[in-house]
HTML snippet that shows the backbone in 3Dmol.js (N, CA, C, O; Angstrom):
<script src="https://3Dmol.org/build/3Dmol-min.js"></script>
<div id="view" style="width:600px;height:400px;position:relative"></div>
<script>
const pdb = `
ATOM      1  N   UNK A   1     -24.764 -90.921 102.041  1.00  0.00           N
ATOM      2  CA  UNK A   1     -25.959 -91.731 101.850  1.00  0.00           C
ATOM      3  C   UNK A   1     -27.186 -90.889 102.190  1.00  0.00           C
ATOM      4  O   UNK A   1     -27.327 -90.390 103.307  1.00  0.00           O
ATOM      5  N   UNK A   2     -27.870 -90.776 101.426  1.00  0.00           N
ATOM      6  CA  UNK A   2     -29.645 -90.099 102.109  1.00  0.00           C
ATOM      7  C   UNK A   2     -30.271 -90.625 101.882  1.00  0.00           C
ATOM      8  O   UNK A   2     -30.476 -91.451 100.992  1.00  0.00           O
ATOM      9  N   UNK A   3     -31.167 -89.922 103.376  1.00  0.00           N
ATOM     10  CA  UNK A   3     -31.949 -90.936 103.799  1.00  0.00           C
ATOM     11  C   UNK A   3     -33.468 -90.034 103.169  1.00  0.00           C
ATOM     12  O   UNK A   3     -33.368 -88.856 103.514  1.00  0.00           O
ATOM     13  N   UNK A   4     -34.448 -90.222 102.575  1.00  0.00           N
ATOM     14  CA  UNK A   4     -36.158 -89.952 102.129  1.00  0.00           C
ATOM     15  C   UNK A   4     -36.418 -89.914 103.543  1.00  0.00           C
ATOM     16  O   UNK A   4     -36.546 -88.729 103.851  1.00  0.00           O
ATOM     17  N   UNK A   5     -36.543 -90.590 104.452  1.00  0.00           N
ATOM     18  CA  UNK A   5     -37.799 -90.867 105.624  1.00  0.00           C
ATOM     19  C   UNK A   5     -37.210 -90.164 106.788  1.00  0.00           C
ATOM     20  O   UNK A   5     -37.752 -90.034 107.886  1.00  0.00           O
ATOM     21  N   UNK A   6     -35.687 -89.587 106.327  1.00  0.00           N
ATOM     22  CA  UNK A   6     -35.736 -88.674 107.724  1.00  0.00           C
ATOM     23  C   UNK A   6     -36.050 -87.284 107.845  1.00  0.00           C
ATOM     24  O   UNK A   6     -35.568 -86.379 107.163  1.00  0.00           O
ATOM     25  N   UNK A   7     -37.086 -87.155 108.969  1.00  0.00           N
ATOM     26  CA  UNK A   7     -37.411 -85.854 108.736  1.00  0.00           C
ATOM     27  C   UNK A   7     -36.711 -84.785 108.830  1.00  0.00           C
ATOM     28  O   UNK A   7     -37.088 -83.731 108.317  1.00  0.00           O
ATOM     29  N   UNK A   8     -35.439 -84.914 109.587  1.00  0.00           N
ATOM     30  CA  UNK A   8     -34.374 -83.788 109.406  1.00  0.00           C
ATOM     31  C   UNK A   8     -34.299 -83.195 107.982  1.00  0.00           C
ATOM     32  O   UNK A   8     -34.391 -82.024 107.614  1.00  0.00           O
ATOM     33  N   UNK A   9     -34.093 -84.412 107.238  1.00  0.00           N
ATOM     34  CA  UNK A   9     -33.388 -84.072 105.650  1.00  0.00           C
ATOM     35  C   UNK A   9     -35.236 -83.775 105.008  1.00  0.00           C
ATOM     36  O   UNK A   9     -35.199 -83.590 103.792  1.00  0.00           O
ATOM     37  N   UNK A  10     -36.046 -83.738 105.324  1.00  0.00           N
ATOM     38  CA  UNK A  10     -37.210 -83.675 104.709  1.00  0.00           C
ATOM     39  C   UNK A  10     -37.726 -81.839 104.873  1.00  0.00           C
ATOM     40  O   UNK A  10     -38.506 -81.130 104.236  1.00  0.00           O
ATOM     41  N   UNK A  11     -36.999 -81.653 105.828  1.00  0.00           N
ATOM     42  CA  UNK A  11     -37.074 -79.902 106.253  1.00  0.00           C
ATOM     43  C   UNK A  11     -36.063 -79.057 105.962  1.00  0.00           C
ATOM     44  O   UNK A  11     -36.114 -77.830 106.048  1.00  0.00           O
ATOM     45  N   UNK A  12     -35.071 -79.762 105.592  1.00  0.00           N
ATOM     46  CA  UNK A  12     -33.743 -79.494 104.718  1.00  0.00           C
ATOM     47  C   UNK A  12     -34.399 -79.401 103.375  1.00  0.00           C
ATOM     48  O   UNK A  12     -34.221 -78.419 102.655  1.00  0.00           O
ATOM     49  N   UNK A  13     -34.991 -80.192 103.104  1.00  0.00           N
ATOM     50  CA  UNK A  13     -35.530 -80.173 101.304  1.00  0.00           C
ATOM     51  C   UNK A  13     -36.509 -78.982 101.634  1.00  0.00           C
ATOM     52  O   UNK A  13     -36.175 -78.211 100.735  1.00  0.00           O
ATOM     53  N   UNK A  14     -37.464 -78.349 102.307  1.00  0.00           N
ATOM     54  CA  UNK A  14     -38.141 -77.688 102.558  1.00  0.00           C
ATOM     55  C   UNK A  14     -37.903 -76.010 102.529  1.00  0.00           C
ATOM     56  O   UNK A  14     -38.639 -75.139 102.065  1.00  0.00           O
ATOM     57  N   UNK A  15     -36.541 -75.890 103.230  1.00  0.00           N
ATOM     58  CA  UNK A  15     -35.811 -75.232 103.272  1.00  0.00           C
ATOM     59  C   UNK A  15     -35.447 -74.217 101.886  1.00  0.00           C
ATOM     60  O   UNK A  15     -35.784 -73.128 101.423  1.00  0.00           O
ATOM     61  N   UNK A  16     -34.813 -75.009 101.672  1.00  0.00           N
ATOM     62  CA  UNK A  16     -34.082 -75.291  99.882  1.00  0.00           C
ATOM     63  C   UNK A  16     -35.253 -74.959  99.227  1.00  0.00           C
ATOM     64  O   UNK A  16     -35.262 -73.759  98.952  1.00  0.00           O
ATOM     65  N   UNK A  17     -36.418 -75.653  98.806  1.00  0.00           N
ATOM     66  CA  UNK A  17     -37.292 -75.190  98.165  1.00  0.00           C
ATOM     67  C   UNK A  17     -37.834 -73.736  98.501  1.00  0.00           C
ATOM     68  O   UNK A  17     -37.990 -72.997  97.529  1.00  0.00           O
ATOM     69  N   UNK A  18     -38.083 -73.330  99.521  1.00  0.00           N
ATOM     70  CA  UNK A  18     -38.636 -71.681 100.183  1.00  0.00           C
ATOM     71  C   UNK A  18     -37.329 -70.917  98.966  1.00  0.00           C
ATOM     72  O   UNK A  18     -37.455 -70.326  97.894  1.00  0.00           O
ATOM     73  N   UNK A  19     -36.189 -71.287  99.762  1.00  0.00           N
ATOM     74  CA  UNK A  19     -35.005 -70.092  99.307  1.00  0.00           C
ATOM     75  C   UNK A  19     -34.437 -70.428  97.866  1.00  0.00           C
ATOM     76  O   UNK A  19     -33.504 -69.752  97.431  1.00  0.00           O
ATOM     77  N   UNK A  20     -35.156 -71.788  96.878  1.00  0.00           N
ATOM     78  CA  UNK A  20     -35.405 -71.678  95.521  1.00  0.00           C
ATOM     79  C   UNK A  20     -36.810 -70.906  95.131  1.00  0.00           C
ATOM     80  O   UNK A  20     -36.871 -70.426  93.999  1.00  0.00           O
ATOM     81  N   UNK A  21     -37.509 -70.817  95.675  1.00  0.00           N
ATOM     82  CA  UNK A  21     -38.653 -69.591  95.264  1.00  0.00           C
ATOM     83  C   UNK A  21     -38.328 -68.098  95.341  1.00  0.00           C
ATOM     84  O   UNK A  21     -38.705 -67.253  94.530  1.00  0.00           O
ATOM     85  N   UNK A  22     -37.635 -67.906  96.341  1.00  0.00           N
ATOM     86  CA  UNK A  22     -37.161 -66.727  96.587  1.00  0.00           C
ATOM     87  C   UNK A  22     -36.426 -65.816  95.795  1.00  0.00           C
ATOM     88  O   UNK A  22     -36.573 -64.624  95.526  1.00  0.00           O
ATOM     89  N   UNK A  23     -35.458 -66.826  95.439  1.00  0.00           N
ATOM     90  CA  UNK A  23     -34.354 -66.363  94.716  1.00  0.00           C
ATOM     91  C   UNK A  23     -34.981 -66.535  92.972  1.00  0.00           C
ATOM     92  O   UNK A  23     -34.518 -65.826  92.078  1.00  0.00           O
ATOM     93  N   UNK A  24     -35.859 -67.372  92.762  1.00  0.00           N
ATOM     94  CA  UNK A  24     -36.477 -67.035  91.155  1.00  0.00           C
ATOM     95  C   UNK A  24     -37.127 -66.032  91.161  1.00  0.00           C
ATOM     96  O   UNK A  24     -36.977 -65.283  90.196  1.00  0.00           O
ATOM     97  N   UNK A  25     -38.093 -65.638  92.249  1.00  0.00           N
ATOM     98  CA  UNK A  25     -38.468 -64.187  92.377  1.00  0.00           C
ATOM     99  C   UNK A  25     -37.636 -63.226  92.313  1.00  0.00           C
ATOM    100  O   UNK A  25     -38.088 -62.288  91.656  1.00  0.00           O
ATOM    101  N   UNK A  26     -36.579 -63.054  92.730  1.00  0.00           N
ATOM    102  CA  UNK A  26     -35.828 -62.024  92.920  1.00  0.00           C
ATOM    103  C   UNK A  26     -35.059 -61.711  91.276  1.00  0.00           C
ATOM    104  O   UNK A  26     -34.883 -60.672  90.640  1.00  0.00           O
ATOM    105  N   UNK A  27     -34.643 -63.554  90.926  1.00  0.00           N
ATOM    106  CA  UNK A  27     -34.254 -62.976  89.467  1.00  0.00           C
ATOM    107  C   UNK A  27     -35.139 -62.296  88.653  1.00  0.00           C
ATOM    108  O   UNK A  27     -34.833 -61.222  88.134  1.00  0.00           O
ATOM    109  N   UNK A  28     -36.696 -63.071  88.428  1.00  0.00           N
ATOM    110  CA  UNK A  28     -37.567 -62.176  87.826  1.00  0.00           C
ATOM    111  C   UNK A  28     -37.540 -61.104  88.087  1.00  0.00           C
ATOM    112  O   UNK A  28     -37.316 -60.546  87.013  1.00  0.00           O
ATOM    113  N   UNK A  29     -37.648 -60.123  89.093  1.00  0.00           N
ATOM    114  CA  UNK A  29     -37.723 -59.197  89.520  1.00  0.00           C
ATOM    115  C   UNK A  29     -37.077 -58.267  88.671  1.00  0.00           C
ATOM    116  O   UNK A  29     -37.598 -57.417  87.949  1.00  0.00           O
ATOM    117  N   UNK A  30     -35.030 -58.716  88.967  1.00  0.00           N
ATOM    118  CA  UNK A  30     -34.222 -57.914  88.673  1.00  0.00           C
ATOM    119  C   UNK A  30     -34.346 -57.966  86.932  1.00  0.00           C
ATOM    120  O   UNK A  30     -33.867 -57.007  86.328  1.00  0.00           O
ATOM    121  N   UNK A  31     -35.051 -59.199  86.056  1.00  0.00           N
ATOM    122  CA  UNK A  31     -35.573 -58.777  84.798  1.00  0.00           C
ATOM    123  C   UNK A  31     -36.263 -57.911  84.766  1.00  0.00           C
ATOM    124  O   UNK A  31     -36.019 -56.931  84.062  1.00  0.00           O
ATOM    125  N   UNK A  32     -37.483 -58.020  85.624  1.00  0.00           N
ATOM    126  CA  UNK A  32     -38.062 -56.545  85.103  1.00  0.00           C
ATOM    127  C   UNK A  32     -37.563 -55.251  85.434  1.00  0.00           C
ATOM    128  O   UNK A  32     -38.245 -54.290  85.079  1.00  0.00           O
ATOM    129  N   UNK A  33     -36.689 -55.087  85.939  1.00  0.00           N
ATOM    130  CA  UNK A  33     -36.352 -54.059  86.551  1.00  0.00           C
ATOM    131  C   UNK A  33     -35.322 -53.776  85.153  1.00  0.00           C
ATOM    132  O   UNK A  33     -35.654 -52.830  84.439  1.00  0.00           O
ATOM    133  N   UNK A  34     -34.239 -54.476  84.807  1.00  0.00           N
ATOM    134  CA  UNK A  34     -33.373 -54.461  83.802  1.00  0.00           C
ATOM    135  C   UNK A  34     -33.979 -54.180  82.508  1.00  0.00           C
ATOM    136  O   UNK A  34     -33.430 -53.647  81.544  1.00  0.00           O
ATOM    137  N   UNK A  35     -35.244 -54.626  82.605  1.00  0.00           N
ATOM    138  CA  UNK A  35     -36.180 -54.547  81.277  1.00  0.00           C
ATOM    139  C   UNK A  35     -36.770 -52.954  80.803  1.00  0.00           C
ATOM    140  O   UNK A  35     -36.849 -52.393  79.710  1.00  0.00           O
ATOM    141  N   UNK A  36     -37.161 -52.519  82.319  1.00  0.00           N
ATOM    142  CA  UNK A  36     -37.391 -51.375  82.477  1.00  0.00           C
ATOM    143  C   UNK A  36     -36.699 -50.451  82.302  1.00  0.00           C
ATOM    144  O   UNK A  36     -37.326 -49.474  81.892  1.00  0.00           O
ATOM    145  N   UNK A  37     -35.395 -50.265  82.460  1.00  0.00           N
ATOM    146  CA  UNK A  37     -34.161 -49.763  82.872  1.00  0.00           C
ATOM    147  C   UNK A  37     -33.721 -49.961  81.007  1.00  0.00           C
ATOM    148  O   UNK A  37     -33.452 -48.837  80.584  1.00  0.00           O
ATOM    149  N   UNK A  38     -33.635 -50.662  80.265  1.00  0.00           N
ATOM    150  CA  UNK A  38     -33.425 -50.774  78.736  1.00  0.00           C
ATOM    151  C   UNK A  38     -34.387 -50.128  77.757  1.00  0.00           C
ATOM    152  O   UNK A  38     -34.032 -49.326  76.894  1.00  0.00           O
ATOM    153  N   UNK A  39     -35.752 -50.576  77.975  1.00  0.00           N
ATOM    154  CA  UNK A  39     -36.129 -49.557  77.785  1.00  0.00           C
ATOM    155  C   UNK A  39     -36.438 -48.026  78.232  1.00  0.00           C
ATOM    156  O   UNK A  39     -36.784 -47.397  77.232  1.00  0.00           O
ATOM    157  N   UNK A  40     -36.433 -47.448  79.062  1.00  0.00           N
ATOM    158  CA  UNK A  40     -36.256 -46.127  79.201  1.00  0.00           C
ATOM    159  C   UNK A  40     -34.870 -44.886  78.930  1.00  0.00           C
ATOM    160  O   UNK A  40     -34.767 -43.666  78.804  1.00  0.00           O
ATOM    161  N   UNK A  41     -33.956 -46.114  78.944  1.00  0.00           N
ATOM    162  CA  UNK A  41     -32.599 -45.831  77.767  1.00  0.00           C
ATOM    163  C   UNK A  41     -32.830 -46.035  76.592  1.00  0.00           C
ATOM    164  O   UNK A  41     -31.968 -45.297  76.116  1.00  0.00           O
ATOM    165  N   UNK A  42     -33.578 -46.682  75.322  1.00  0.00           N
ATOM    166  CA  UNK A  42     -33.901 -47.249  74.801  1.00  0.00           C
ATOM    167  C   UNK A  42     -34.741 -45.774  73.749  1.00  0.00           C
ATOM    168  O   UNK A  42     -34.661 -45.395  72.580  1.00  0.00           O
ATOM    169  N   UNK A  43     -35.557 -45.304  75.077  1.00  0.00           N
ATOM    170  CA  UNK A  43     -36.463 -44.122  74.758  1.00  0.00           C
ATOM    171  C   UNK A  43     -35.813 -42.765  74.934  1.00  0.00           C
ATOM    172  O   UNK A  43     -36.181 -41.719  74.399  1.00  0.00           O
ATOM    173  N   UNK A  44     -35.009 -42.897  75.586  1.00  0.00           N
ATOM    174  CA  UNK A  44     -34.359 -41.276  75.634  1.00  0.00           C
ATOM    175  C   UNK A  44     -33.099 -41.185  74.550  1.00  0.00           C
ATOM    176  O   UNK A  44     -32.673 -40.107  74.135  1.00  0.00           O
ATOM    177  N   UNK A  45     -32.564 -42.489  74.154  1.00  0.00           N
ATOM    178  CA  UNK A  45     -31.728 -42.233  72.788  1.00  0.00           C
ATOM    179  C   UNK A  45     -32.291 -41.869  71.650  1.00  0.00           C
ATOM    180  O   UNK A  45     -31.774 -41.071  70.868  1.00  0.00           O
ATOM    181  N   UNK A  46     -33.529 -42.503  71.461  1.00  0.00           N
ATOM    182  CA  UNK A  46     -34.555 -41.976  70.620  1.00  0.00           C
ATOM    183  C   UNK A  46     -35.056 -40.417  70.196  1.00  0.00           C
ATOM    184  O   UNK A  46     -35.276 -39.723  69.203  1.00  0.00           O
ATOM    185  N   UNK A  47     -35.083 -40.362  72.224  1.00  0.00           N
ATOM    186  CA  UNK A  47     -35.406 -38.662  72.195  1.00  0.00           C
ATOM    187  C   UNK A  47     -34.502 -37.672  71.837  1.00  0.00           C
ATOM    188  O   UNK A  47     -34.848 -36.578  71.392  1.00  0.00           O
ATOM    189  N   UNK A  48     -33.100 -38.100  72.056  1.00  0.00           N
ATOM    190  CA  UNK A  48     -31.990 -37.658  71.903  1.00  0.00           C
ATOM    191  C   UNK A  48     -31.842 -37.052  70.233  1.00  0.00           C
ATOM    192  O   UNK A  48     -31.878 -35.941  69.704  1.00  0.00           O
ATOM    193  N   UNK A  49     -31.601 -38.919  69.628  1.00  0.00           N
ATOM    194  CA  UNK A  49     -31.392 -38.237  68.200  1.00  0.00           C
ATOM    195  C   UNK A  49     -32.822 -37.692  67.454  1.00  0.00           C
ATOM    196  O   UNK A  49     -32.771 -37.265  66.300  1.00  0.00           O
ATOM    197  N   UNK A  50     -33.969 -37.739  68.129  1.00  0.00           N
ATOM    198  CA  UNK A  50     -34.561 -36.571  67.591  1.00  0.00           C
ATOM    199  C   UNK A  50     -34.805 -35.328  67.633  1.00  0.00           C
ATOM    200  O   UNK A  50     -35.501 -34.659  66.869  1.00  0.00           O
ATOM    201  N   UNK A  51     -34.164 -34.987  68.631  1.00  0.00           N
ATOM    202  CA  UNK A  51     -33.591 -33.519  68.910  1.00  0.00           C
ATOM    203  C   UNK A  51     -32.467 -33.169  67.949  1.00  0.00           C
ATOM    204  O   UNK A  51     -32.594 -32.213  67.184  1.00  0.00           O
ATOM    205  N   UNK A  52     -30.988 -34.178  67.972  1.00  0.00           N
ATOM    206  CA  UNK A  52     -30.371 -33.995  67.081  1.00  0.00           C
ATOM    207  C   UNK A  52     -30.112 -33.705  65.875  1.00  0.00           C
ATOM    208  O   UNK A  52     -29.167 -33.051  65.432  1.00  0.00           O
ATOM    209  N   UNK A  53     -31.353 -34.427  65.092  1.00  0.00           N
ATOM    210  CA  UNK A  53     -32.267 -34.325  63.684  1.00  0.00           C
ATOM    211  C   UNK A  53     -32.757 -32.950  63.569  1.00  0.00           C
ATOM    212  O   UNK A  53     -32.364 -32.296  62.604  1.00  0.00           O
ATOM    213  N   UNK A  54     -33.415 -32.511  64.261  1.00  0.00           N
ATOM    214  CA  UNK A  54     -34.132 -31.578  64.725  1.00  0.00           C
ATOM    215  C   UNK A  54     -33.168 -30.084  64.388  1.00  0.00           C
ATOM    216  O   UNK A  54     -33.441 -29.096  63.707  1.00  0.00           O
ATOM    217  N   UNK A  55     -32.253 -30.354  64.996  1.00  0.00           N
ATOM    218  CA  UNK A  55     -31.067 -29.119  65.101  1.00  0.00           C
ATOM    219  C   UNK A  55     -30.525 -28.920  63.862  1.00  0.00           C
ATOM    220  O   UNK A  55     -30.189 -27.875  63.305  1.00  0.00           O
ATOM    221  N   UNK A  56     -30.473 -30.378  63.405  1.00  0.00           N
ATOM    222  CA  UNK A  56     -29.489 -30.145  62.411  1.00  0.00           C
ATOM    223  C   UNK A  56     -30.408 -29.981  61.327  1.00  0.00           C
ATOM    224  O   UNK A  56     -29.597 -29.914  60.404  1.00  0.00           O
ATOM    225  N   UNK A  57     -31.185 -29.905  60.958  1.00  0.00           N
ATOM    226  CA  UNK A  57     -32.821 -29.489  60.401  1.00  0.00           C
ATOM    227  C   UNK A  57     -32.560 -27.947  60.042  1.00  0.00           C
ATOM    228  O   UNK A  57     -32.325 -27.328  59.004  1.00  0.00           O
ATOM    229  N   UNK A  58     -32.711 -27.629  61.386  1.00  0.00           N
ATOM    230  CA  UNK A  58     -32.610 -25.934  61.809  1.00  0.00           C
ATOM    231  C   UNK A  58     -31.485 -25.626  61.042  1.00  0.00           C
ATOM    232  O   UNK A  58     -31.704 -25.579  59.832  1.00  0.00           O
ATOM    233  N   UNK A  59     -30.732 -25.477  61.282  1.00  0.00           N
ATOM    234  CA  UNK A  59     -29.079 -25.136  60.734  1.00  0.00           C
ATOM    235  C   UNK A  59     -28.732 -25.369  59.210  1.00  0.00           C
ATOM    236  O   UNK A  59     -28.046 -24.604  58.531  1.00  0.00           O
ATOM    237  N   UNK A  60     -29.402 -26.726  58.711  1.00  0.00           N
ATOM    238  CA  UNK A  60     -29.701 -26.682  57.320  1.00  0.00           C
ATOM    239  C   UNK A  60     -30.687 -25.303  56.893  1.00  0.00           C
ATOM    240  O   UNK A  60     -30.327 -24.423  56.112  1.00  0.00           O
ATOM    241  N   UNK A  61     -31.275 -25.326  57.212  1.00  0.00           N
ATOM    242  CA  UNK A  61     -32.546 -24.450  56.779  1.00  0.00           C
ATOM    243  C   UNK A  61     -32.150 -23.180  57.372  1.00  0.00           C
ATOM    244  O   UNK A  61     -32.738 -22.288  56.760  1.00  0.00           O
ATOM    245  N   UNK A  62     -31.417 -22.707  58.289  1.00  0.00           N
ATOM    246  CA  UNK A  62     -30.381 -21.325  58.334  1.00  0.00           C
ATOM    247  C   UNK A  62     -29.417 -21.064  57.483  1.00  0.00           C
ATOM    248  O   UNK A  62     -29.145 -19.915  57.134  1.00  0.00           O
ATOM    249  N   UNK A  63     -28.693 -22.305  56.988  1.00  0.00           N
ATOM    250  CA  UNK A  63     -27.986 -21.955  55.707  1.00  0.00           C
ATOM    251  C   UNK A  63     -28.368 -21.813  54.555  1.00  0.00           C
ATOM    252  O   UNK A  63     -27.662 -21.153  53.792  1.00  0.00           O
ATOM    253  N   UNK A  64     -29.900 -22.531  53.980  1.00  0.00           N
ATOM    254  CA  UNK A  64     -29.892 -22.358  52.831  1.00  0.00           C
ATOM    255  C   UNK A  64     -30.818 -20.640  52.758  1.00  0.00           C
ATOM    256  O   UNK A  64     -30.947 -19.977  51.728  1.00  0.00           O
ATOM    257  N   UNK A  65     -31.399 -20.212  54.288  1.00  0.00           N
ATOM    258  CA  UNK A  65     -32.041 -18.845  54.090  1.00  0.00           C
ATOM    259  C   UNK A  65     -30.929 -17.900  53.977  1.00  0.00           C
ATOM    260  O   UNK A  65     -31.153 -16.848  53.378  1.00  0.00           O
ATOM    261  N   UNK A  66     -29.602 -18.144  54.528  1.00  0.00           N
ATOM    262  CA  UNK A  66     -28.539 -17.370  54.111  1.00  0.00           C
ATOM    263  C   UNK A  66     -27.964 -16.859  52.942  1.00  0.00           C
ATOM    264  O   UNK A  66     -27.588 -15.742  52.587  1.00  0.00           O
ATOM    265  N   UNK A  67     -28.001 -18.089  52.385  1.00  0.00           N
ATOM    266  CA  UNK A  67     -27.862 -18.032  50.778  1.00  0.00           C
ATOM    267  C   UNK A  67     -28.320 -17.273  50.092  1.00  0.00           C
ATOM    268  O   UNK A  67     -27.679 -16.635  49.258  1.00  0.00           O
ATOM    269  N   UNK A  68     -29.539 -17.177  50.297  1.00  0.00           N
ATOM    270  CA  UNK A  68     -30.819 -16.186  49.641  1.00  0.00           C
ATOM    271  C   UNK A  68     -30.020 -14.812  49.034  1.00  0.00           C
ATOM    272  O   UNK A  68     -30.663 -13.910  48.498  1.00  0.00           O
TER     273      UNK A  68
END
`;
const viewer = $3Dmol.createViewer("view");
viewer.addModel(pdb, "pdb");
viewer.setStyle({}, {cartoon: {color: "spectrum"}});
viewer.zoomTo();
viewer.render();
</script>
């Protein structure tokens, strides 16, 4: 049974609310952090296969001066 008017359970709800703020902060948080963390993987695969491109660019263009 609960009771509204007792103040025990009224600092209990009080409680609960602090360590429901807390913990939505903390999830936000770990979004941005995850967000951050996706993109900067996000950007170095990028960087990656444009290096890759890059090489294989080179190596085309060493074979066809070979040819010559």
């Amino acid at each position: 049974m609960q009771n509204d008017g007792d103040p025990k359970s009224a600092g209990i709800n009080k409680e609960e609310d602090k360590r429901s703020k807390v913990l939505e902060q903390e999830i936000k948080k770990l979004k941005r952090n995850h967000e951050n963390t996706v993109s900067r993987k996000d950007a170095e695969i990028s960087a990656l296969l444009a290096e890759r491109d890059f090489v294989a660019d080179l190596e085309v263009a060493g074979e066809v001066g070979q040819r010559k």
